[in-house]
N, C-alpha and C positions, 0 to 999 in steps of 0.2 A: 565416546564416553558412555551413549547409550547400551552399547553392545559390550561394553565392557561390565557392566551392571550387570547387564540381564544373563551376562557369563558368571561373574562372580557370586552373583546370588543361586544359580545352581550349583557352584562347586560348595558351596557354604551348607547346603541341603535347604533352602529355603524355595519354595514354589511360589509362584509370581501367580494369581488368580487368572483364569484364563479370558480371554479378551471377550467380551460383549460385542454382538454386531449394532453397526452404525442405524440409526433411527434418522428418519424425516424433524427434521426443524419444525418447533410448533411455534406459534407468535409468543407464547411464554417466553419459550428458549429465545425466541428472536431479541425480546425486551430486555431481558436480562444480557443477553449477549451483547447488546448495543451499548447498555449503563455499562458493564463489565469492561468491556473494549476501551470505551471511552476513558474510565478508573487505570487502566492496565496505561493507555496511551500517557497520561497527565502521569503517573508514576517512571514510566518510560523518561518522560521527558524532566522528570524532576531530576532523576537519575543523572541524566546529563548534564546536571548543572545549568537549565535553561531559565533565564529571565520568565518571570510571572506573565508577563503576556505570550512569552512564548509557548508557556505550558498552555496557558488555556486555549488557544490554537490550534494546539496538535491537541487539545480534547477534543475541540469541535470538531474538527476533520476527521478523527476518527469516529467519531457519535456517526459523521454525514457516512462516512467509510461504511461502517457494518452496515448502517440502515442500506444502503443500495445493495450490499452484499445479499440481505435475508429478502428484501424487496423479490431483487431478481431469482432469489431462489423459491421461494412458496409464493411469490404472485407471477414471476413469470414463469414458471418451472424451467429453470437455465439447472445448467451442471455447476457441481461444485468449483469446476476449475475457471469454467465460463465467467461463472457469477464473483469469483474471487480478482477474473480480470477486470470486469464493468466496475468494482469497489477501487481498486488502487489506480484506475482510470480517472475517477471520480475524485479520489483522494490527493490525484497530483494535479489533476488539474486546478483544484478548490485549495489546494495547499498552497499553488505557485501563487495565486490570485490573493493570498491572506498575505502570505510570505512577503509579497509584493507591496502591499496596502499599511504594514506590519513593522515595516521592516525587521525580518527576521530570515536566517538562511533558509531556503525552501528544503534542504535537505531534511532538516529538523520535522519539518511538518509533514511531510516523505516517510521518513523511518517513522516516528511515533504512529505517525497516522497508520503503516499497514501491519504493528506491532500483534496486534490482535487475532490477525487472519493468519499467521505462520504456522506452515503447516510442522509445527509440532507433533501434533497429534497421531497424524499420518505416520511417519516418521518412523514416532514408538512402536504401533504399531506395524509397520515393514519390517522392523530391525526387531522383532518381539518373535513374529510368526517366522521369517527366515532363520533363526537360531531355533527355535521349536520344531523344523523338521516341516514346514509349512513355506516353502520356497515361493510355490506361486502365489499365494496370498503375500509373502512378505513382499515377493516384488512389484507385485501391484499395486501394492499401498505407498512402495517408497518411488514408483513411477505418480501416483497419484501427488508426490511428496515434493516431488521434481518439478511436475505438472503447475501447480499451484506454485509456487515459489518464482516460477520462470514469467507465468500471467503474473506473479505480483510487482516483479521487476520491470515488466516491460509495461504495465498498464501504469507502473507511476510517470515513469519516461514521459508515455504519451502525452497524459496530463500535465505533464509541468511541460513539453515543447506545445500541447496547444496554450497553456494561458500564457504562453511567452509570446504565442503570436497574436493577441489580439492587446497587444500595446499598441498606442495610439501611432498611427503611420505618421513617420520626419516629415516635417515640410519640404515640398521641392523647391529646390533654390537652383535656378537655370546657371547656365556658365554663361559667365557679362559679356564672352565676346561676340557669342552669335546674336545678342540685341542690336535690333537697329538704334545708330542715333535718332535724339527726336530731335526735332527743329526747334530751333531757337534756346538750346543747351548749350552747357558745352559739358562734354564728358571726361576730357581729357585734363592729364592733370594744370593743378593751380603754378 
């Protein structure tokens, strides 16, 4: 659909503005990115027809989501793709544990929660600069596109198989036959 655009609006004669390079995240952007994420998330999720507790859920999660996103990006200077995995890491694992506590599907808090970080952006531009005659930049951005997409999949996973494992451990219940009888019982039936 994107490439289909950015075709038809030059066969139309209309010129698309040409792309602006990417700038460092300032704490501004950070703040607004995280209220914004969070707005975007609770809409996501209204979308889906989800129970009121469910929405505000998948607000929180993603509010928690972006902050570790921007965190690890201008406080630990991590890469975009890095920093895009420690967030959906964060977001599945804090989603499983809501989800759990909530009762509500963990997927829910999953999708909403990394709705904010998709690499759209990326994307547009890959598919913007490859149709303009700018190949390697479009392929680097739609690798950048890929990149990012694939930490957001797999860093939710992780998160929702870590808080699945710290459910409390079954009780052990021995098998009755290796017990010794005790004396002056009787075990056997009535």
């Amino acid at each position: 659909g994107v490439g289909a655009g950015i075709q038809a609006s030059g066969w139309l004669g209309i010129s698309l503005p040409p792309l602006e390079p990417l700038h460092q995240p300032t704490t501004t952007m950070a703040l607004v990115g995280i209220m914004a994420g969070a707005a975007a998330s609770i809409s996501f999720a209204i979308a889906c027809y989800a129970e009121l507790s469910s929405v505000f859920v998948a607000g929180a999660t993603a509010a928690v989501g972006t902050s570790m996103f921007y965190v690890s990006m201008l406080v630990l200077g991590l890469s975009h793709i890095t920093s895009a995995a420690i967030a959906a890491t964060t977001i599945g694992f804090g989603g499983g544990l809501l989800a759990r506590r909530f009762l509500i599907p963990p997927l829910l808090t999953a999708v909403a929660g990394i709705t904010p970080m998709l690499p759209g952006l990326a994307l547009y531009r890959g598919m913007y600069a490859a149709l303009n005659n700018q190949l390697l930049v479009g392929f680097a951005n739609m690798a950048v596109a890929l990149s990012v997409a694939a930490a957001l999949a797999s860093g939710v996973v992780l998160g929702e198989w870590a808080a699945r494992k710290l459910r409390r451990p079954p009780k052990i219940t021995f098998y009755r036959a290796f017990r010794r009888p005790q004396f002056g019982s009787h075990s056997g039936p009535k």
